[in-house]
C-alpha positions in Angstrom: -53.6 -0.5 -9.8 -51.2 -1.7 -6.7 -51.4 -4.7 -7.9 -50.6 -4.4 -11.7 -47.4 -2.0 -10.4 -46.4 -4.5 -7.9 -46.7 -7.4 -10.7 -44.8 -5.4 -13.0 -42.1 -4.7 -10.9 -41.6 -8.2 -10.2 -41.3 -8.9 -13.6 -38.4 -6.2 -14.2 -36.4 -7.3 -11.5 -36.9 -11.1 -12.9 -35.7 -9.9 -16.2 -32.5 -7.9 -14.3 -31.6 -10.6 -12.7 -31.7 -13.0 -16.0 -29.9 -10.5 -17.9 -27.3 -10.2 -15.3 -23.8 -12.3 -16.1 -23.0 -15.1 -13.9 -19.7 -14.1 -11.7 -17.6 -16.6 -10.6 -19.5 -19.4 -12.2 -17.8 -23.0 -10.8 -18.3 -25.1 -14.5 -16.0 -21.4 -15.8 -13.4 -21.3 -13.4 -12.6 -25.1 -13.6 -13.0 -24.6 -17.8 -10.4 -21.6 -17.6 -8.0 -24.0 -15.1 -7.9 -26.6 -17.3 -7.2 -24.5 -20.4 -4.1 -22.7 -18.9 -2.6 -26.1 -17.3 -3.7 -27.3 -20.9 -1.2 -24.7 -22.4 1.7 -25.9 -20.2 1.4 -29.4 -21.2 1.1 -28.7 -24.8 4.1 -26.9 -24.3 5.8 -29.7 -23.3 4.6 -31.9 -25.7 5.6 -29.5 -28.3 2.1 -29.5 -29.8 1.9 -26.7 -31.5 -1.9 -27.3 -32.5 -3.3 -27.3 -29.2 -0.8 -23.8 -28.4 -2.8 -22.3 -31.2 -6.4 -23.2 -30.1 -6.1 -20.5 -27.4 -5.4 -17.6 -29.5 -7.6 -15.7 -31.4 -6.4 -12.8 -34.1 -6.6 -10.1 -31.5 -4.5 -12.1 -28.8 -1.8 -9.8 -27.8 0.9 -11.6 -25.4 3.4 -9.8 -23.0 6.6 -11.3 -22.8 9.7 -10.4 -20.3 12.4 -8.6 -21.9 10.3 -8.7 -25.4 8.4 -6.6 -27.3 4.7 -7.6 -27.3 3.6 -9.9 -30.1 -0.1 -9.6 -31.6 -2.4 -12.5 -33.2 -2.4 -16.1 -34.2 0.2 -16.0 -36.5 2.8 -13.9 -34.9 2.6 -16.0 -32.0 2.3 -19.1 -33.6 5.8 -18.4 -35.3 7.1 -17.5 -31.8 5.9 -20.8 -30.5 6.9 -22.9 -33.4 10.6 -21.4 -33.4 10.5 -22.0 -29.5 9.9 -25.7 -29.8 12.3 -26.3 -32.5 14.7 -25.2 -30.7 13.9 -26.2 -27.1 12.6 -28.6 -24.8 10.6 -27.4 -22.1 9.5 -29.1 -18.3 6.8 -26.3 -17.6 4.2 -25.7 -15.3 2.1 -22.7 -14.4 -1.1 -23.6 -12.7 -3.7 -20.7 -12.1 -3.5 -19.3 -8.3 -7.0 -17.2 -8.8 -9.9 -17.1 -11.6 -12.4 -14.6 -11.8 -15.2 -14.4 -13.9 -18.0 -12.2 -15.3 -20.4 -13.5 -17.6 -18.3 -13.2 -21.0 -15.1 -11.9 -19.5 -12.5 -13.4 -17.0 -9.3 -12.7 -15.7 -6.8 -15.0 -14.2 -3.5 -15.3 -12.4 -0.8 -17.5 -11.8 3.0 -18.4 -11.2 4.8 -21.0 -13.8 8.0 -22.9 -13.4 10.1 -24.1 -16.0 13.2 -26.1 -17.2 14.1 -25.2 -20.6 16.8 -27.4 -22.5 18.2 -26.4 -25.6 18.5 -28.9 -28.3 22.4 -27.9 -29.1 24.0 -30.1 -26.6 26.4 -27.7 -26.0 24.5 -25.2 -23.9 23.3 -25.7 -20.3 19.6 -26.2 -19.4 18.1 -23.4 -17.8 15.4 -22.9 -14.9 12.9 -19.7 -15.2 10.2 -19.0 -13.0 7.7 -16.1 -12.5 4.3 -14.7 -12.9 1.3 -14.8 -15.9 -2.2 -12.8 -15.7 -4.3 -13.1 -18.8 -7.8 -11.4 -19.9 -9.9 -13.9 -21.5 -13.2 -13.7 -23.4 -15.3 -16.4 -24.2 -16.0 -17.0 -28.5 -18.5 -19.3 -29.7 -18.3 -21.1 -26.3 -14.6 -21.6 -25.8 -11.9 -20.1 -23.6 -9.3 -17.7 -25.5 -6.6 -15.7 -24.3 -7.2 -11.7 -25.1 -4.7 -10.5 -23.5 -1.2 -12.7 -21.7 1.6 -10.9 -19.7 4.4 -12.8 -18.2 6.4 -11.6 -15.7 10.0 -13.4 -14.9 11.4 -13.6 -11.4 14.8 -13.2 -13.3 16.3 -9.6 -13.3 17.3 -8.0 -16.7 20.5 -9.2 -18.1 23.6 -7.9 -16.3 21.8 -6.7 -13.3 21.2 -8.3 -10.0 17.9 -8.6 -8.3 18.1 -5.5 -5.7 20.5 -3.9 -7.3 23.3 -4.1 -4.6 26.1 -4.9 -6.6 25.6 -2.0 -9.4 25.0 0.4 -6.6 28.6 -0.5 -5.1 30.3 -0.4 -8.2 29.2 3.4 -9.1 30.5 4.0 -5.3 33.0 2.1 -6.1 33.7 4.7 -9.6 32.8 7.6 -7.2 35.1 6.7 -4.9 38.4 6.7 -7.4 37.3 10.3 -8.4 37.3 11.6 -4.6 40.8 9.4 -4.1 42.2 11.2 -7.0 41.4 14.2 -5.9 42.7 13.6 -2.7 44.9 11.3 -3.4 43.8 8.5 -1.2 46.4 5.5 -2.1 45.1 3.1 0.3 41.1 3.1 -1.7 43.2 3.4 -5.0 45.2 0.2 -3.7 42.5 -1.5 -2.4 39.9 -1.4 -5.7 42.8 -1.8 -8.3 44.1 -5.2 -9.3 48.1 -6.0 -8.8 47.3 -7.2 -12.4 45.7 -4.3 -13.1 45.7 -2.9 -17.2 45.1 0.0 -18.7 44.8 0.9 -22.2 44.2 4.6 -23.5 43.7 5.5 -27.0 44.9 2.2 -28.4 48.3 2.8 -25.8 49.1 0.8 -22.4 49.6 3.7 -19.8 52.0 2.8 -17.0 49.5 3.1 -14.1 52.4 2.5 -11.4 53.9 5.6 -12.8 51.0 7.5 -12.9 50.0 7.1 -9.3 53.7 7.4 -8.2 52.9 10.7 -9.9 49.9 11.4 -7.9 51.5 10.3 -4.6 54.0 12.5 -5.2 51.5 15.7 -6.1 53.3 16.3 -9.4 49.9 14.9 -10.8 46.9 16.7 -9.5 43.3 16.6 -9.8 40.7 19.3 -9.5 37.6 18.4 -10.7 36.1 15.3 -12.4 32.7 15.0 -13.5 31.3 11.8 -14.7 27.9 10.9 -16.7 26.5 7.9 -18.5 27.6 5.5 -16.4 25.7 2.3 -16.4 26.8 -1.0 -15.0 26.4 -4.8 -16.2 27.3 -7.5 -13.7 27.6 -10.9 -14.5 28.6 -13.1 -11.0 31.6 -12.3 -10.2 32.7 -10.2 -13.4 31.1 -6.7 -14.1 31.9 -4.0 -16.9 31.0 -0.4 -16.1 30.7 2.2 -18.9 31.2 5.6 -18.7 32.6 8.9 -19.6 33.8 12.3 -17.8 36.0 15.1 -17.9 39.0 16.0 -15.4 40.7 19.3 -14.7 43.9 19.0 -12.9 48.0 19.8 -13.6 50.9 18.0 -14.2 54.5 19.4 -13.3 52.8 22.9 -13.2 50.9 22.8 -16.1 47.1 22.7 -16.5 45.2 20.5 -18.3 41.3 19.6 -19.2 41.0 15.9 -20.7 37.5 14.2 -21.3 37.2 10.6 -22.4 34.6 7.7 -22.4 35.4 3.6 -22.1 35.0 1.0 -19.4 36.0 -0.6 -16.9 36.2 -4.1 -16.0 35.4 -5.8 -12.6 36.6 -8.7 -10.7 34.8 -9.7 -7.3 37.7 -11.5 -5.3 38.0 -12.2 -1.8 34.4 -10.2 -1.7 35.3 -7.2 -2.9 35.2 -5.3 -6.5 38.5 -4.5 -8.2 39.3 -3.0 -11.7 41.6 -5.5 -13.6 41.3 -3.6 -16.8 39.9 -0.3 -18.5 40.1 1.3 -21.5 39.4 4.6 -22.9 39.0 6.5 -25.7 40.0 10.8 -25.5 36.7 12.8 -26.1 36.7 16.5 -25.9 35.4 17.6 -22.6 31.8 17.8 -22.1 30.6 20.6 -19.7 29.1 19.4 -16.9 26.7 20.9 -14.1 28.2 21.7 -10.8 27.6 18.7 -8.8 26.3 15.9 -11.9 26.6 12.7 -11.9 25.3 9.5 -13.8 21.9 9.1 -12.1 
């Protein structure tokens, strides 16, 4: 009897360990290499054939910026309308493959120079990440699932976020020099150029803050909300809208509006060189809100 139990039991774990999926099989990682350096290359050779051969109708690609695109055909269009419009230097070798039995997920980081075909626009470089979930069909290598992840920020913001953060200081900061009526911040954040434009009308800002100086224009309470901020180099445009309490020449008043203002960076530091507004009516406000 020992022996039939010991002979069976053999047996079982022989049969485990045939049904077990290979992990990290060499001849799978090398296959799954060469398919995603073969997707690069096809790329560049604008072969929209061999693009396809990795897709399958339940492919689902992640793009930056883009909402994600599902099957063959949808990305096939996407590809197509790419190369007939672009030319593309791209590489985006795989840093790590990992692989069980049917199943294998991979990472990488790609590199690209991307050159439009109207001669009038610049080339552009993009870089970043990729990570796809790939299953193996009828003996082939196909993408399940692709997300791409772009070192670039999100249009009209910076990379850490510096530069918004000190232009909402920056917005902050006229509010509490308002109130306080703090010339030399006012001075040194506003542009000797400096325009502004209020319900369709150009105000006379030097008047206005000869006003302030003079405390025949004060303010009591601003309270801002919606702010958001969009920088492009050396240019930015905040948006925004608030409400101000205050008096002028003795007489109360509560105004609300929403616009933007536009940035300049020069000599290092943000000024307003133009805003504009539009008159709301006042919005009630928590104690204390702000835009964040």
């Amino acid at each position: 009897m020992k022996t039939l139990l010991s002979v069976l039991l053999v047996l079982a774990l022989a049969l485990t360990s045939a049904c077990a999926p290979k992990v990290n099989d060499p001849a799978d990682v090398q296959a799954i290499r060469a398919l995603m350096d073969g997707y690069f290359k096809a790329a560049n050779a604008k072969d929209s054939d061999a693009l396809k051969a990795v897709l399958t109708d339940k492919t689902i690609l992640f793009q930056p910026h883009m909402q994600p695109l599902a099957g063959r055909d949808a990305i096939g269009k996407m590809h197509q309308a790419f190369l007939d419009s672009f030319d593309t230097d791209a590489k985006g070798p795989a840093i790590d493959v990992r692989v069980a039995g049917d199943l294998a997920v991979a990472y990488g980081r790609y590199e690209e120079t991307i050159t439009p075909n109207d001669v009038t626009l610049a080339a552009e470089a993009a870089s970043g990440h990729w990570m796809a979930v790939l299953e193996r069909l009828g003996g082939a290598w196909k993408w399940g699932w692709v997300i791409a992840n772009s070192d670039e920020p999100l249009p009209g913001t910076t990379a850490d976020g510096a530069e918004e953060r000190a232009l909402m200081e920056i917005e902050r900061g006229f509010v509490e020099a308002m109130k306080s009526r703090d010339m030399a911040f006012i001075e040194r954040h506003v542009a000797r150029d400096y325009v502004q434009v209020a319900d369709g009308k150009p105000v006379n800002f030097a008047a206005l803050l000869a006003d302030l100086k003079s405390g025949l224009l004060r303010i009591e309470t601003v309270a801002l909300r919606d702010m958001k901020v969009h920088v492009a180099g050396d240019a930015a445009i905040v948006s925004l809208a608030g409400a101000a309490t205050g008096s002028y020449k003795g007489k109360p008043f509560a105004d609300g509006s929403k616009g933007l203002d536009v940035f300049v960076k020069r000599d290092g530091r943000w000024q307003v060189v133009y805003s504009q507004m539009t008159p709301v009516k006042p919005q009630a406000q928590p104690p204390g809100s702000d835009p964040r």
